[in-house]
N, C-alpha and C positions, 0 to 999 in steps of 0.2 A: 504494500500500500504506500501508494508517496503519500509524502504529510505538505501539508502548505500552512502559510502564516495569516493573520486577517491584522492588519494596522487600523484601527480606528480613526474616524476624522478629522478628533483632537490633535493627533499625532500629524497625522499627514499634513495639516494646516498648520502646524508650528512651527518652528525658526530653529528649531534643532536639526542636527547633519544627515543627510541623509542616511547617510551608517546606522545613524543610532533611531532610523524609523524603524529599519528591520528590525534591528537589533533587539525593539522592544517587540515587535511582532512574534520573534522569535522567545523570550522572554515571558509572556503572556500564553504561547503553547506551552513550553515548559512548568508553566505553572498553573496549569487546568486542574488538575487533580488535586495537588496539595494546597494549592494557593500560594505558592512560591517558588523561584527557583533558584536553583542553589550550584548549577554552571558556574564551572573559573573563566577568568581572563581567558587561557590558554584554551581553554576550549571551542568558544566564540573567534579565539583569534585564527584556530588552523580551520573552523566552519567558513567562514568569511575570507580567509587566504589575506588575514593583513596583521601587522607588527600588535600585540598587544598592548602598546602606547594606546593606538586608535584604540581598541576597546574599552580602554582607562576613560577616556574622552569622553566616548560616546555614553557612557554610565553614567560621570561626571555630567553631561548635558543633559540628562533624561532625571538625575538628581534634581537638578539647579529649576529646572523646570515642574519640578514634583509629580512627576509621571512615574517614579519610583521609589522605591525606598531602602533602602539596604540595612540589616545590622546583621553585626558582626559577633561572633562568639567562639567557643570554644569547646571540640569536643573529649570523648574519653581521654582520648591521648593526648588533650590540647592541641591538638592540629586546630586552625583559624580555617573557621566555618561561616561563609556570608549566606545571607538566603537574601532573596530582591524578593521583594511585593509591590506588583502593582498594586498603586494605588485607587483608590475609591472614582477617583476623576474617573478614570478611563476604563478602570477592573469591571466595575459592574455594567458595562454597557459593553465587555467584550462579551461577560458571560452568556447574555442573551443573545452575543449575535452568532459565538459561537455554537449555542445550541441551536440555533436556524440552520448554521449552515451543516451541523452534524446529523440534523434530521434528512434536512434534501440530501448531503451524501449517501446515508443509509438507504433512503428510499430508493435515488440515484444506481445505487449500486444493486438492487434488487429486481428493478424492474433491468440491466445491461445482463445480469446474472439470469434471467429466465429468459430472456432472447437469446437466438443462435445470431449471432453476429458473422456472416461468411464472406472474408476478405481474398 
């Protein structure tokens, strides 16, 4: 199954970099289930194919904007554990759109799955 992102319109109408519109797209998938996500730097940085500076950045922008929120902690081991939460601004208006668009997937996928599709 390929996965895809939904960027909200807050987002996409802001003045933050384009990078960090995905970024939150991506961000906002990762955190469907839990309500947060908890992705490093490095991870976003080899998804995206760019220096983890720019991911610094782009988080940094999506802070300053309050489109996120980050804290930081500490686990068994003390290994330094962040979780990002979308915030309220944009969080609950993802939820709904994303359960729109996972109903027409599911359906979407139901009615291609009982058709013979012959190419």
């Amino acid at each position: 199954m390929n996965n895809y992102i939904l960027i909200p319109n807050d987002i996409k109408r802001s003045n933050i970099p384009p990078g960090a519109k995905v970024l939150y797209g991506d961000i906002l998938y990762l955190s469907k289930t839990s309500g947060y996500c908890y992705a490093s730097n490095n991870y976003f940085a080899e998804e995206y194919n760019v220096h983890t500076n720019s991911i610094c950045n782009w988080i940094k922008s999506l802070k300053e904007s309050k489109f996120i929120n980050a804290v930081y902690s500490k686990d068994d081991r003390g290994r330094k554990i962040r979780k990002i939460y979308p915030t309220s601004k944009c969080g609950s208006a993802h939820k709904k759109m994303w359960r729109a668009h996972t109903k027409n997937y599911d359906y979407n996928n139901k009615i291609i799955n009982k058709s013979k599709v012959i190419i």
